[in-house]
VOSEMAR-884436 format. One line per 5 residues: number of its first residue (from 1); their letters; for each residue x, y, z of N, C-alpha, C, O. Coordinates in steps of 0.2 Angstrom, whole numbers, plus 5000, padded with zeros to 4 digits. Atoms other than C-alpha are relative to their C-alpha. Layout:
N
NUM	A	X:Y:Z:X:Y:Z:X:Y:Z:X:Y:Z; ...
// end
This chain:
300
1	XXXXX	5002:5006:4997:5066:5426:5625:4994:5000:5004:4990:4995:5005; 5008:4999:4995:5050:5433:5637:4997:5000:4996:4992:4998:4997; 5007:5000:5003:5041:5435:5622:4999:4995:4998:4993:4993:4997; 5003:5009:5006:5043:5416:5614:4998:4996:5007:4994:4992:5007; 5003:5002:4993:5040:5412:5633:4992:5001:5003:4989:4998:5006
6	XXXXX	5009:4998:5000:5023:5421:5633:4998:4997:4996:4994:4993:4997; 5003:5006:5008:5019:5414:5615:5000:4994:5002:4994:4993:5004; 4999:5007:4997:5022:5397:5621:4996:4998:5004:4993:4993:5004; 5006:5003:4996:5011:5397:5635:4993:5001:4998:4988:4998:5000; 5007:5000:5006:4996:5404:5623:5000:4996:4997:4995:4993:4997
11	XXXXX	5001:5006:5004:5000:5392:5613:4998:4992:5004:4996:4988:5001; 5000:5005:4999:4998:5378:5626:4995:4999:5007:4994:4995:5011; 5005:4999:4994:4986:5387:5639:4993:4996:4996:4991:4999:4991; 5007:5000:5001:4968:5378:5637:4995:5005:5004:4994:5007:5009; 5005:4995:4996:4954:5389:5637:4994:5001:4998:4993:5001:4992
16	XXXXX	5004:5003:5001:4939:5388:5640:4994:5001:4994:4995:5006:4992; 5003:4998:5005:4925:5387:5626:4994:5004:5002:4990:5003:5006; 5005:4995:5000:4915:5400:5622:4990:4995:5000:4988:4991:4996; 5006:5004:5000:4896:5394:5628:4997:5003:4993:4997:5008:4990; 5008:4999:5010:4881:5392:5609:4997:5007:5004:4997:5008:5010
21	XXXXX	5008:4996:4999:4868:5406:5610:4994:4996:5003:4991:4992:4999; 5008:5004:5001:4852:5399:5618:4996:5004:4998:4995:5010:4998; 5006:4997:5004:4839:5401:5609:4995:5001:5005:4990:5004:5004; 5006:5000:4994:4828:5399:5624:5003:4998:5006:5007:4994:5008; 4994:5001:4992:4832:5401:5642:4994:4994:5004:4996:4991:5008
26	XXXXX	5004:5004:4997:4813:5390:5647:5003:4992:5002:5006:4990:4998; 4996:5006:4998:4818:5373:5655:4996:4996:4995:4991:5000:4995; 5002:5003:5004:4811:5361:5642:5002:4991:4999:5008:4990:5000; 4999:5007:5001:4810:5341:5639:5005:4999:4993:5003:5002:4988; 4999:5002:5005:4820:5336:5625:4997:4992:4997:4997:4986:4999
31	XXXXX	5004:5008:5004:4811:5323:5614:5001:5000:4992:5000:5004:4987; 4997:5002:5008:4820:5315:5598:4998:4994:4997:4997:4989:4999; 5000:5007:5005:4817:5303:5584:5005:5002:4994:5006:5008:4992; 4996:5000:5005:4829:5298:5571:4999:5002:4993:5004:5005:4989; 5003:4997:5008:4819:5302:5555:4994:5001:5000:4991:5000:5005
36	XXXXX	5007:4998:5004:4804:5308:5547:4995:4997:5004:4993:5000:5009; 5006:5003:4998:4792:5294:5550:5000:4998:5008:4996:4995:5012; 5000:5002:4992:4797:5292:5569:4996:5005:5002:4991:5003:5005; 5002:4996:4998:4792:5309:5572:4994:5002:5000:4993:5006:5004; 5004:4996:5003:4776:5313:5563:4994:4999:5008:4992:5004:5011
41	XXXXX	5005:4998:4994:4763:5310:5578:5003:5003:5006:4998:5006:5009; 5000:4995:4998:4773:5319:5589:5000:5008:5000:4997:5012:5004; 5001:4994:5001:4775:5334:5581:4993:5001:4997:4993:5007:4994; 5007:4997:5000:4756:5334:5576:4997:5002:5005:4992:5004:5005; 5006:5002:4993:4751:5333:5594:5005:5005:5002:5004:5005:5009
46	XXXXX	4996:4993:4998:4764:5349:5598:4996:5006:4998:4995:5008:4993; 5004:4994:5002:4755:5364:5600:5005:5008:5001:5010:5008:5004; 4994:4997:5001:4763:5382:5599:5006:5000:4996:5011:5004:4998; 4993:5002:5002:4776:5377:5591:5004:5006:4996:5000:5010:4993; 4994:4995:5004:4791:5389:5583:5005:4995:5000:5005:4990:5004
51	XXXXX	4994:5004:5004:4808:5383:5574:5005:5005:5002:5005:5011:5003; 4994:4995:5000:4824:5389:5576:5007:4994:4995:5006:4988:4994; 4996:5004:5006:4838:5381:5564:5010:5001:5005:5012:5006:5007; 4993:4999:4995:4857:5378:5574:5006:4994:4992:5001:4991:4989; 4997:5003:5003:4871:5368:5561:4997:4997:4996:5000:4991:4995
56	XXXXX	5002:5002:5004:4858:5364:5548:4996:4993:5003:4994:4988:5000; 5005:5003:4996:4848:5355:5563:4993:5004:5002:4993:5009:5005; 5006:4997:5000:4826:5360:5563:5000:4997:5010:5000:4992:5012; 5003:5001:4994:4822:5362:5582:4994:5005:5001:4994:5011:4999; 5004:4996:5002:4806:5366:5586:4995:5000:5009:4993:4995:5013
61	XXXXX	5002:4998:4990:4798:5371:5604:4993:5000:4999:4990:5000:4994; 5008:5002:4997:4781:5369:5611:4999:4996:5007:5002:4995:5012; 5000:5002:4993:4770:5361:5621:4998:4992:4998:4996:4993:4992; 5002:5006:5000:4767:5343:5620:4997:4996:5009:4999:4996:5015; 5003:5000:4994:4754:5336:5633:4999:5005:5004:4996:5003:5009
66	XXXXX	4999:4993:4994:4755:5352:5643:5008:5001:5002:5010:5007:5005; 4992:5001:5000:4774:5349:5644:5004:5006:4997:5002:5006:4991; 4996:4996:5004:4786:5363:5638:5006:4993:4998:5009:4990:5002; 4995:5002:5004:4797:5354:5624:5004:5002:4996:5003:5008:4996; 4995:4997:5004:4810:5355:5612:5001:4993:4995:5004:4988:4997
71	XXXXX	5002:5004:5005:4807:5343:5595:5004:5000:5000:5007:5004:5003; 4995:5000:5006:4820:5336:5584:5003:4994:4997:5002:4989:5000; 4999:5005:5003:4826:5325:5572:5007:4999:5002:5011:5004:5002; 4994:5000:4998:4844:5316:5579:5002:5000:4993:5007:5004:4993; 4997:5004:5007:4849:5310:5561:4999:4992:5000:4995:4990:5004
76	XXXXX	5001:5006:4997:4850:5291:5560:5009:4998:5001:5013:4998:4997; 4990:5005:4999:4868:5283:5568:5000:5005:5003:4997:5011:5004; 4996:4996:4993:4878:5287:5581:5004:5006:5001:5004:5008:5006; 4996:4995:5001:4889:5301:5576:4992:5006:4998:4990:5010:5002; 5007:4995:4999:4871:5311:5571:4997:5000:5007:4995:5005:5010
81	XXXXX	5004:4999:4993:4863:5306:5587:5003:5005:5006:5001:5010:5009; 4997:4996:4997:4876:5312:5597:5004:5007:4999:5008:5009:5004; 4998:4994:5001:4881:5328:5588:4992:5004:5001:4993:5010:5003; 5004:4997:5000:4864:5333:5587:4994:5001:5009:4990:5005:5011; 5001:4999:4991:4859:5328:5608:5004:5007:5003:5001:5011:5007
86	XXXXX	4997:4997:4997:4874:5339:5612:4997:5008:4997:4993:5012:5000; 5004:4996:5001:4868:5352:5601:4996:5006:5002:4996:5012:5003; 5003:4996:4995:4854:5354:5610:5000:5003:5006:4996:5008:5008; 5001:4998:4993:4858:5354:5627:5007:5007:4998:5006:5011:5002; 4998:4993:5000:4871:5369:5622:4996:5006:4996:4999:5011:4996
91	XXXXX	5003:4994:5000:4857:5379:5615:4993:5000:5005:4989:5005:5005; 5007:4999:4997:4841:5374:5626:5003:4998:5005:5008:4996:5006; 4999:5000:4991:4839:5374:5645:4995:4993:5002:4990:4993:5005; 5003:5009:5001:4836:5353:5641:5001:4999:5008:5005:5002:5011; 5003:5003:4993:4828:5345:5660:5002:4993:5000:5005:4989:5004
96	XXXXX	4998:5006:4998:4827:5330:5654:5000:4998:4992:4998:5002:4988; 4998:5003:5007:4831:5319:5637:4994:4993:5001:4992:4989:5005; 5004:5006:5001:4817:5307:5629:5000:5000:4993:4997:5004:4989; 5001:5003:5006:4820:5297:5613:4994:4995:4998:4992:4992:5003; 5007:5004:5004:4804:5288:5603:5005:5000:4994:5008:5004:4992
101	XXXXX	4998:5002:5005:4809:5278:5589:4996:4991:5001:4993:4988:5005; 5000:5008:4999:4809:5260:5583:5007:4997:5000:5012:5000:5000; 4994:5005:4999:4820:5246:5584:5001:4993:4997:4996:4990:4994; 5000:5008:5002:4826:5229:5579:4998:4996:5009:5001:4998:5014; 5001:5005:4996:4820:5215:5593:5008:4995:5001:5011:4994:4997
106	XXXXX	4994:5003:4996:4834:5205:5601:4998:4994:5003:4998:4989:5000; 5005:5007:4995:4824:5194:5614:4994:4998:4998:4988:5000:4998; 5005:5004:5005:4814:5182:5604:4994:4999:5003:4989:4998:4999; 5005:5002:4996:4801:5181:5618:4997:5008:4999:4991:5009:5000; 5004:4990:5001:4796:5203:5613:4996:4997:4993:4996:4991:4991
111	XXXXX	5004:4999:5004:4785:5205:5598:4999:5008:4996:4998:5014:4998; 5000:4994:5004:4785:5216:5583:4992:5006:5001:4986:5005:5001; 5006:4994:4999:4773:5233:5587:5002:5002:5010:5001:5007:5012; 4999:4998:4995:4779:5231:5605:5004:5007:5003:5006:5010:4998; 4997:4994:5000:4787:5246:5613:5007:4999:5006:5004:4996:5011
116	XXXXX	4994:5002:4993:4803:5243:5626:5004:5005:5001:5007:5008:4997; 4994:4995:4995:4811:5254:5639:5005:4995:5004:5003:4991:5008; 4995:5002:4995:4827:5248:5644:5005:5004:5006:5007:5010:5005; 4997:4999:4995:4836:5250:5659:5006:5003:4999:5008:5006:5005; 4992:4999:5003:4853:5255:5652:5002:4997:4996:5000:4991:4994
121	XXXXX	4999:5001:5009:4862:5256:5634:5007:4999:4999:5010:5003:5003; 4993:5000:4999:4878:5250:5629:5000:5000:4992:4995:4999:4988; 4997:4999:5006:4888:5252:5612:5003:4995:4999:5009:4994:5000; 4999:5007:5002:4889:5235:5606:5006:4998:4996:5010:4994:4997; 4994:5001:5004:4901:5239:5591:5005:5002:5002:5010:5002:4998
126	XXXXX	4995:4998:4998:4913:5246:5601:5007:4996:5002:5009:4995:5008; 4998:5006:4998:4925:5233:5600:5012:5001:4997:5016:5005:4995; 4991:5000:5002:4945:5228:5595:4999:4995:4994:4996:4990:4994; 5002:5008:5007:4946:5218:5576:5007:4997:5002:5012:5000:5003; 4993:5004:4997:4958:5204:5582:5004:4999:4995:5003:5002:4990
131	XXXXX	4997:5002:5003:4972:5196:5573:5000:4991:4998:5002:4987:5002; 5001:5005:5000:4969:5180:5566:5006:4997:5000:5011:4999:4996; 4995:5006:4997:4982:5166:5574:4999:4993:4996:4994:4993:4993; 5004:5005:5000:4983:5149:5571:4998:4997:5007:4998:4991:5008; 5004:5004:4993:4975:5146:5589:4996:5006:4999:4993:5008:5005
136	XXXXX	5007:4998:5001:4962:5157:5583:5000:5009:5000:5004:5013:4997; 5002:4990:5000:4957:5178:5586:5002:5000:5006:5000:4997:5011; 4996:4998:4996:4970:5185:5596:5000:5008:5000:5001:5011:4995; 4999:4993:5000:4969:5202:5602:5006:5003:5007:5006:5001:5012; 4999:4997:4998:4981:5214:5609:5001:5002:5009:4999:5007:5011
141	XXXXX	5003:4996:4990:4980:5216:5632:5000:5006:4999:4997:5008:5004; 5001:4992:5000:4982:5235:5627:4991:5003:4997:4988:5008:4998; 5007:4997:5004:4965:5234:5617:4995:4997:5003:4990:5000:5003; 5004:5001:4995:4956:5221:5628:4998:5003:5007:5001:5003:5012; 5001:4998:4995:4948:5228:5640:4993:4997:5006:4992:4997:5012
146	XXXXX	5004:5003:4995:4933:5217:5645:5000:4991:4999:5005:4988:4998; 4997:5008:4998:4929:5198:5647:4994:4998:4996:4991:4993:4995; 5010:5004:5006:4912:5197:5635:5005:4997:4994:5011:4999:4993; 4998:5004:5006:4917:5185:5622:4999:5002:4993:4994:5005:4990; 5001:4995:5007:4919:5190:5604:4996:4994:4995:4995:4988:4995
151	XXXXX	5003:5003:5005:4910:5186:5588:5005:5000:4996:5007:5006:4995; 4996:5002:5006:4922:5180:5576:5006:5004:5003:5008:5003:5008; 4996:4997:4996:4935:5193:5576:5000:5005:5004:5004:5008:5006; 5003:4991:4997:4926:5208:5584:5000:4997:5009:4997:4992:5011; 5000:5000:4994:4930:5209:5602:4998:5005:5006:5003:5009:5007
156	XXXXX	5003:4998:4997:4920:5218:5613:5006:5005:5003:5011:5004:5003; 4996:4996:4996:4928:5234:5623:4994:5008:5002:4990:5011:4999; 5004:4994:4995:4922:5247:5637:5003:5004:4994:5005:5002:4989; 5000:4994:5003:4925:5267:5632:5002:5003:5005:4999:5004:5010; 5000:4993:4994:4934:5280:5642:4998:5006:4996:4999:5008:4990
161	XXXXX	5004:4995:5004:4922:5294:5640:5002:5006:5008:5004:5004:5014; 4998:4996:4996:4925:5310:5649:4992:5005:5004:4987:5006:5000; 5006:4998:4996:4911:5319:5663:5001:5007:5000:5006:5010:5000; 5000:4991:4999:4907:5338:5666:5000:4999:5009:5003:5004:5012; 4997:5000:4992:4907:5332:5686:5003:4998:5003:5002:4997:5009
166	XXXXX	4996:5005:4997:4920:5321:5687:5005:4999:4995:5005:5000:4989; 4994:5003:5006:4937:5314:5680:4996:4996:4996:4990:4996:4996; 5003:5005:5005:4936:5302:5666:5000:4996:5001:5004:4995:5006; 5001:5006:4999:4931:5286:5667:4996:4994:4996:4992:4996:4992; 5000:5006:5003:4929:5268:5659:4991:4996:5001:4989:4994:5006
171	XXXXX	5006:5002:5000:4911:5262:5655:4998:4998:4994:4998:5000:4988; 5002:5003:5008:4903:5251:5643:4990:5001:5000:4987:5001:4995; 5006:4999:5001:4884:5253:5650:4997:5006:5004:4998:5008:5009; 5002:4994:4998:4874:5269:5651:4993:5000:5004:4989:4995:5003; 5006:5004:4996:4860:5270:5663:4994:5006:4997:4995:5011:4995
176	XXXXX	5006:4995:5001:4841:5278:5661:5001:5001:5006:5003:4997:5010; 5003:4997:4995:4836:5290:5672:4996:4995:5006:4992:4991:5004; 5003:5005:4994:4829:5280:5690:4992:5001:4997:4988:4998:4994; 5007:4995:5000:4814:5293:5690:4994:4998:4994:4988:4997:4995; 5002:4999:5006:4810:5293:5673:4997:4991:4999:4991:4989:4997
181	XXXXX	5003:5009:5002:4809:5273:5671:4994:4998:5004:4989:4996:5002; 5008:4998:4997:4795:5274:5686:4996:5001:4997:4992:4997:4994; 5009:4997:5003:4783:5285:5679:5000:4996:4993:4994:4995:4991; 5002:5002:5005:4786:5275:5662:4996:4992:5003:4991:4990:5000; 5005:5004:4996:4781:5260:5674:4994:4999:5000:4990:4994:4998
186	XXXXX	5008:5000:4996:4767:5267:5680:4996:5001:4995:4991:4998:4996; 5006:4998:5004:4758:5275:5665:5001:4990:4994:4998:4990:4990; 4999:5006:5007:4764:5256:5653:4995:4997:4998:4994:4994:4993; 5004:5007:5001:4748:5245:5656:4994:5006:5000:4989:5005:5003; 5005:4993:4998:4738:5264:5654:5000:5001:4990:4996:5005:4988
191	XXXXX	5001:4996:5006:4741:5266:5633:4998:4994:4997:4999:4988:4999; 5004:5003:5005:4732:5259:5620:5004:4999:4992:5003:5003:4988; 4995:5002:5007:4744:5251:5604:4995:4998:4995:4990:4994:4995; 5003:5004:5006:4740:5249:5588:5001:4993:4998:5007:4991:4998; 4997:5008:5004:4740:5230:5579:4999:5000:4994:4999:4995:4991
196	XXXXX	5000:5001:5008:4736:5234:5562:5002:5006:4997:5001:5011:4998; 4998:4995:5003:4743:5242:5548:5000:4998:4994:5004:4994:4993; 5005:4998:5005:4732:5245:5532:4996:4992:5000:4992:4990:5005; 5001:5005:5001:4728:5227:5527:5003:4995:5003:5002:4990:5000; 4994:5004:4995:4740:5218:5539:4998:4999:5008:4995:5005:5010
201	XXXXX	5002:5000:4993:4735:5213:5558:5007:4995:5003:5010:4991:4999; 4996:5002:4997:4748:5208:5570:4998:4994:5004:4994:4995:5008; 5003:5007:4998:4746:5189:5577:4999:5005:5009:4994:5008:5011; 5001:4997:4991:4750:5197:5597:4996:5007:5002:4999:5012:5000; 5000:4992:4996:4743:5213:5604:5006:5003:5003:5008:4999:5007
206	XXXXX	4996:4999:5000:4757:5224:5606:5000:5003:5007:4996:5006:5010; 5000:4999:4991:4762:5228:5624:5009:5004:5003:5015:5003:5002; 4994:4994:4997:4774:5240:5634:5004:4996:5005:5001:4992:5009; 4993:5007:4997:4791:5229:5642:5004:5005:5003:5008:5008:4999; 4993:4994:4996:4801:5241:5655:5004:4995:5002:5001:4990:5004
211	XXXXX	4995:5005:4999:4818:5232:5658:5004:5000:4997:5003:5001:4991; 4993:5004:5006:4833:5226:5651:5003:5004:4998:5003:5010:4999; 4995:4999:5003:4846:5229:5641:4999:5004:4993:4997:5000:4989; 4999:4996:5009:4847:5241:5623:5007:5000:5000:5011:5002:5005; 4991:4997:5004:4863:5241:5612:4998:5003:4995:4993:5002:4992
216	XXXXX	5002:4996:5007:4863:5251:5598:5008:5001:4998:5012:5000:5003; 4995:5000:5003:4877:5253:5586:5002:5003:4991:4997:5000:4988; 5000:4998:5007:4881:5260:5566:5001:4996:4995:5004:4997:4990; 5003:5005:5006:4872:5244:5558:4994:5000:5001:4991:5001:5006; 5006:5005:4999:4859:5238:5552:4998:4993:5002:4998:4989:4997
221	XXXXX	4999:5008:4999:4858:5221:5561:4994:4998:4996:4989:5002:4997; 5005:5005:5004:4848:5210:5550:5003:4993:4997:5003:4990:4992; 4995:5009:4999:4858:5194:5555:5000:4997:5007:5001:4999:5012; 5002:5005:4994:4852:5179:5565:5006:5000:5004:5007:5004:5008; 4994:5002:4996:4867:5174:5572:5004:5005:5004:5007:5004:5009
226	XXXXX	4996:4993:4996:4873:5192:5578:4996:5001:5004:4997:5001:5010; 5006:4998:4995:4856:5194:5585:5002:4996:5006:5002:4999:5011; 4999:5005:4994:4860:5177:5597:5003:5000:5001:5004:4997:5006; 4997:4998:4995:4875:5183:5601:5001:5005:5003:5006:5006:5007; 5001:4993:4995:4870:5201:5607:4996:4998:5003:4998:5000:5009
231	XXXXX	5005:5003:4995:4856:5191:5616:5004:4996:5005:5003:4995:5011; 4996:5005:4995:4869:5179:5623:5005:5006:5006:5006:5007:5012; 4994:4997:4995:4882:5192:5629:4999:5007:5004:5002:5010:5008; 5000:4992:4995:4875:5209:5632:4993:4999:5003:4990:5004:5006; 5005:5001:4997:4859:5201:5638:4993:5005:4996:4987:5006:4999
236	XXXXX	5002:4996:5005:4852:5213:5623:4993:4997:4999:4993:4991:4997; 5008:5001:5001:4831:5215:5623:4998:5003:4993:4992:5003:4992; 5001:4994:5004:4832:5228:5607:5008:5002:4999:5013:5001:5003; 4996:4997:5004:4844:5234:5595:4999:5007:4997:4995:5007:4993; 5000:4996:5006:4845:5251:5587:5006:5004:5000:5011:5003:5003
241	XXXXX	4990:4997:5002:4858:5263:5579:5001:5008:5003:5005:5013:5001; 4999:4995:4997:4855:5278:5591:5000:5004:5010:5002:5009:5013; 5003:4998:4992:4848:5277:5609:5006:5001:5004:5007:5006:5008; 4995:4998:4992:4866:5275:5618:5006:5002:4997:5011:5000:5000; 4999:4993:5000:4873:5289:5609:4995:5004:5004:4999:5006:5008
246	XXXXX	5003:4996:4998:4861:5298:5615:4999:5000:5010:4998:5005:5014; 5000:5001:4992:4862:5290:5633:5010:5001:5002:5012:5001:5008; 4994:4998:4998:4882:5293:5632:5001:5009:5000:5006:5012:5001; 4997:4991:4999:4881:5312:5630:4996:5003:5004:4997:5009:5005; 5004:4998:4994:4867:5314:5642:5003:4999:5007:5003:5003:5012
251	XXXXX	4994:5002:4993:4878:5305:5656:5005:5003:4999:5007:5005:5005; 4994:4993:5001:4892:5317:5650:4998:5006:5005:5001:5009:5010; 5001:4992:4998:4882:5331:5654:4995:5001:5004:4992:5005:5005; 5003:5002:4992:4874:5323:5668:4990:5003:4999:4986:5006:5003; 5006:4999:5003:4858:5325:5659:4994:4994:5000:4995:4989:4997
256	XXXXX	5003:5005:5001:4841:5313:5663:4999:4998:4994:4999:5001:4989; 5000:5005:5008:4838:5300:5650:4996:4993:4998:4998:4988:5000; 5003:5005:5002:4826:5288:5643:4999:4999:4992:5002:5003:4987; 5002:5002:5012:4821:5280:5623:4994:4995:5004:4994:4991:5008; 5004:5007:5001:4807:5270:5620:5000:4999:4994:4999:5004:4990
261	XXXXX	5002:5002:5005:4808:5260:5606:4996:4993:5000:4996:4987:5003; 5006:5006:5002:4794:5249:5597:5003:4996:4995:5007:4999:4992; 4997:5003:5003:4800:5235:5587:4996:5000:4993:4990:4999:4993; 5002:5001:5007:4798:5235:5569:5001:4994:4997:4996:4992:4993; 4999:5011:5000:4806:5215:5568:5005:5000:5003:5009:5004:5006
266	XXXXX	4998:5002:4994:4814:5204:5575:5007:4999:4998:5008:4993:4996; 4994:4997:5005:4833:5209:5568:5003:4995:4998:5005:4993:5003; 4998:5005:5002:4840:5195:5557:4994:4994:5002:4996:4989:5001; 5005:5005:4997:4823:5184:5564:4995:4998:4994:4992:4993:4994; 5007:5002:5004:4808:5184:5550:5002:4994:4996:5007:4994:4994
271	XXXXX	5001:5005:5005:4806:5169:5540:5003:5002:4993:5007:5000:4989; 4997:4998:5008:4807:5178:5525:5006:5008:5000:5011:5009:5002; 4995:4994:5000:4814:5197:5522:4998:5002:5006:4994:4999:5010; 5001:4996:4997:4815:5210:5534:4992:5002:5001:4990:5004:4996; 5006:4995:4998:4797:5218:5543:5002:5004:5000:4998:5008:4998
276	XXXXX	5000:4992:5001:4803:5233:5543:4995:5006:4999:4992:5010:5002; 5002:4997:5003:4797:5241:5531:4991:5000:5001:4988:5005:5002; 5007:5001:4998:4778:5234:5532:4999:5004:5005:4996:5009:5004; 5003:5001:4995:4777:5237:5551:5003:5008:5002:5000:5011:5006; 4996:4994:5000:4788:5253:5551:4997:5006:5004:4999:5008:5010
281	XXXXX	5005:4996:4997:4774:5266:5554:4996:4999:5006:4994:5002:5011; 5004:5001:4994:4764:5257:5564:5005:5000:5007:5002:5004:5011; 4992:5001:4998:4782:5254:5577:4998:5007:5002:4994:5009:5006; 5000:4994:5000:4783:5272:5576:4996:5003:5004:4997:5003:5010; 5005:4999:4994:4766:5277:5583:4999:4997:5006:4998:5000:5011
286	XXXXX	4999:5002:4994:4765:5265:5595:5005:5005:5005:5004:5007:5011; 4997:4997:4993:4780:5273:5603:5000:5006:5000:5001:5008:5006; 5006:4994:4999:4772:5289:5600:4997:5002:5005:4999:5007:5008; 5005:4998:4996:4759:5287:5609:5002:4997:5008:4998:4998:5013; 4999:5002:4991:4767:5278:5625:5005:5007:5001:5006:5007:5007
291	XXXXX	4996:4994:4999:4780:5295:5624:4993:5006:5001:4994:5010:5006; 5005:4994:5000:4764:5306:5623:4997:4998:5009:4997:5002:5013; 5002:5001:4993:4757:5296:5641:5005:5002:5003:5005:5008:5004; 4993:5000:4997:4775:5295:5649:5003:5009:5000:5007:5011:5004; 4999:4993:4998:4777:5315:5647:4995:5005:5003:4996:5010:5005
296	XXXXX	5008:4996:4997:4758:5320:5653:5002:4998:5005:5002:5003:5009; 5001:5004:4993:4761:5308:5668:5007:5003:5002:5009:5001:5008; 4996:4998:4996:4778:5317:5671:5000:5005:5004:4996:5010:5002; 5000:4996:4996:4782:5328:5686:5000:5008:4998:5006:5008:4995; 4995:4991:5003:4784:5349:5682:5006:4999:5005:5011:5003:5005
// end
C-alpha cells in the first residue's frame, strides 16, 4: 500500500521543467519578421553575425546598428509566431522583443507603404461560433465573455492566459512596451520611406502613425466588410497574422514588446485585386528601416 501511495504522488506531483540550453548568455534585442522578404534588409545590415539552429528554427546573433541582437524568422500565423517568440526567449537572454513586418490597413485614413506602431494587440479571431435561432446568433453565457458585437456568427471573446508573475488572468488586449513606444515617437519624423517600387509610385508619401489598435489573427483578411467591422469594434488601425501572438507570450514572460508594420494594402479595400503582392517589398523595407532608427536611438 506505501509503495502505490508513493507512485501515486509521482504520478500527480508537478514538476518543474527542465530550462533549453542557452546558446548565449549576452542580453540581446530580439528582432523578428515572419518571412523571407520581410527580413532581408535587416539581416543585410547585421554585422558579425553566427547562426545557431533550435527545432528546425535559424537564429542568428549580431550587431544590428551597434545593438547586440538575435535575428529570426517567426513563421507566418500565430501558432508559428508564438512557438518560435518562446523559443527564443528560452534560449537567449532576450531584453526586449521587436517585430518588422507588413500588414493589411484597417483605418481608411493610413496609406499603403505607411509603417504603424500600435499601442496594443488583440486576437480578433478569438471568438465563440454561435448557434443559429430563429431570433438570430445566439451564443452560450459560458462562451460569452465580452460585449463587442459579433459579425454574423462569430462572437468575439477575451483569453484566460497564464503569467510567470502572477495568477491567471482574463485579457483580450496586449499592450507595447511604454518605453519602447517613446523612442519609436521620438526617432518617427527622423526616417526617410520609400514610395516607389520598380515602375510603380505611390500617390501619398509614406509616413510613420504611433497609436492605435493592431489585431492580428490566422487569416488573410481581404474582405471589405470584416475590415469595417474590425475598424468599427476593436477600433483596429492594422491587421496582421502575427504581432499579438508575439505580444501575448512576451506579456507571459513579462517581456518588452513592440512590431512595426508597414502596410501592403488596405485589406479587403483596393478597387481591384489585392496590393499586396505589388507593394509587398517596398512595405517590408519601409519597416526596415524605421526598425533600423528605433534600435540605434534605443537605450543600452
Amino acid at each position: 500500500m506505501r509503495l502505490l501511495a508513493a507512485l501515486a504522488i509521482c504520478l500527480f506531483t508537478v514538476l518543474p521543467a527542465a530550462a533549453a540550453e542557452r546558446f548565449d548568455a549576452a542580453p540581446r534585442i530580439a528582432v523578428i519578421s515572419a518571412f523571407p522578404p520581410e527580413l532581408t534588409a535587416l539581416a543585410s545590415a547585421t554585422r558579425d553575425q553566427k547562426r545557431y539552429t533550435a527545432a528546425g528554427v535559424t537564429f542568428t546573433t549580431g550587431e544590428l546598428e551597434g545593438k547586440p541582437i538575435v535575428l529570426f524568422l517567426s513563421g507566418v500565423s500565430m501558432v508559428n509566431a508564438a512557438m518560435t517568440t518562446q523559443l527564443a526567449l528560452d534560449r537567449f537572454n532576450v531584453t526586449r522583443i521587436v517585430f518588422s513586418g507588413i500588414a493589411g490597413g484597417v483605418d481608411e485614413g493610413l496609406d499603403i507603404g505607411d509603417v504603424i506602431v500600435a499601442d496594443q494587440w488583440s486576437q480578433n479571431l478569438e471568438t465563440a461560433f454561435a448557434r443559429e435561432t430563429e431570433k438570430g446568433f445566439e451564443v452560450s453565457q459560458m462562451a460569452r465573455n465580452d460585449d463587442l458585437p459579433g459579425f454574423g456568427m462569430m462572437i468575439p471573446r477575451s483569453i484566460m492566459i497564464a503569467r510567470a508573475d502572477g495568477p491567471p488572468e482574463r485579457r483580450r488586449w496586449f499592450p507595447v512596451d511604454p518605453a519602447m513606444l517613446e523612442t519609436a515617437r521620438a526617432i518617427a519624423s527622423t526616417v526617410s520611406l520609400a514610395r516607389c517600387v520598380t515602375s510603380q509610385c505611390l500617390v501619398h508619401a509614406p509616413k510613420v502613425v504611433v497609436g492605435g489598435n493592431g489585431i492580428s489573427a490566422p487569416v488573410f483578411l481581404d474582405n471589405a466588410a470584416y475590415r469595417k467591422y474590425a475598424r468599427a469594434t476593436f477600433k483596429a488601425r492594422v491587421v496582421d497574422m502575427e504581432s499579438a501572438a508575439v505580444a501575448h507570450v512576451a506579456y507571459a514572460n513579462g517581456a518588452p514588446f513592440i512590431a512595426f508594420r508597414s502596410l501592403s494594402d488596405l485589406a479587403g479595400g483596393g478597387d481591384e485585386a489585392n496590393e499586396m503582392h505589388t507593394f509587398m517589398q517596398l512595405a517590408s523595407d519601409n519597416s526596415a528601416s524605421v526598425v533600423k532608427a528605433f534600435v540605434k536611438a534605443l537605450p543600452n
